[in-house]
C-alpha positions in Angstrom: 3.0 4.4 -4.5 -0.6 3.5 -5.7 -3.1 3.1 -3.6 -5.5 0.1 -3.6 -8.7 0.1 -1.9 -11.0 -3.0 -1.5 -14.8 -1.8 -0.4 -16.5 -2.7 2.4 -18.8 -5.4 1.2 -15.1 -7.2 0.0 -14.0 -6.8 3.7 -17.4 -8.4 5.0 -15.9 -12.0 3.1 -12.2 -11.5 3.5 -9.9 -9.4 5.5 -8.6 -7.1 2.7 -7.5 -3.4 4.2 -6.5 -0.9 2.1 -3.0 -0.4 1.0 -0.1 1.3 -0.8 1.8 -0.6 -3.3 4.8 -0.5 -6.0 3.5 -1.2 -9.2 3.1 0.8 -12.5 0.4 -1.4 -14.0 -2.9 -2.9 -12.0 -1.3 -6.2 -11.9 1.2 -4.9 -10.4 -0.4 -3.1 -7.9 -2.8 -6.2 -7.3 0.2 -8.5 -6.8 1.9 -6.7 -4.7 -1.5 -6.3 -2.2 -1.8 -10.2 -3.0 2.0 -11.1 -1.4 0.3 -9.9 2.1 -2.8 -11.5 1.4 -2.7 -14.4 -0.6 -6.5 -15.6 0.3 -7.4 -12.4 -1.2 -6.0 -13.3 -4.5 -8.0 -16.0 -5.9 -11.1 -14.0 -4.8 -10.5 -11.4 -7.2 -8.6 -13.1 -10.0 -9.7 -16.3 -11.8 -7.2 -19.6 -12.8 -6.0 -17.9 -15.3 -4.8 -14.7 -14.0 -8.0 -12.4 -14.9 -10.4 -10.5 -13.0 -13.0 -12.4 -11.7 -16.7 -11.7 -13.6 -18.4 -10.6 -10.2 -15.4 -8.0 -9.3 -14.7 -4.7 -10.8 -11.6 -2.5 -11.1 -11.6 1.3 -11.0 -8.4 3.0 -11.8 -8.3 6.9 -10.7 -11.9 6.8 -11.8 -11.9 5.3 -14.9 -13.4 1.4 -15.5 -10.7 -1.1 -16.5 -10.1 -1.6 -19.3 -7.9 -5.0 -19.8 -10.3 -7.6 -17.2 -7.8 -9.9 -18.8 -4.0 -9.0 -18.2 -4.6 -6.3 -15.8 -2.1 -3.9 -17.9 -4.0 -0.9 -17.4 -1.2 1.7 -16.6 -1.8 3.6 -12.8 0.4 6.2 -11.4 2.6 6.3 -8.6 -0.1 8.6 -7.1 -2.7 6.7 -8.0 -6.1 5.0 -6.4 -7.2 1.7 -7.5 -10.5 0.3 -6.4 -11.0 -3.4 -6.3 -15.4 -4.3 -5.5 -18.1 -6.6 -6.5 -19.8 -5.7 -9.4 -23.9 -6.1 -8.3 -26.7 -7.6 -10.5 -30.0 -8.0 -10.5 -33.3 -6.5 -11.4 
């Protein structure tokens, strides 16, 4: 089963520990973490279902690539890492 991992400055707002999920696809994956933690949920994903513009996804390494249905594929082995993306200058 995947992994999903939310970093620590995610835990600081929201009690989000990391977990192993079913799910071949990040949505999936991220629904699945969701059903224990449903705060959690419209933290990371907008309205419509997509990721939020201040989060970022990494799946085994590799930036996500669809922000919008989450269909990136992820294996059953697999790590996905849910943070804030940072700004500034």
């Amino acid at each position: 089963m995947p992994r999903v991992v939310f970093t620590q400055n995610l835990r600081r707002h929201i009690d989000c520990p990391e977990c192993e999920v079913a799910g071949g696809t990040v949505r999936e994956a991220l629904e699945a973490a969701f059903a224990d933690n449903p705060l959690l949920r419209g933290y990371v994903l907008d309205d419509q279902g997509a990721l939020r513009r201040h989060m970022g996804i990494i799946v085994d390494g590799e930036a996500l690539k669809d922000r919008n249905r989450l269909s990136d594929p992820v294996s059953s082995h697999g790590t996905i890492h849910v943070l804030q993306a940072l700004s500034g200058g």
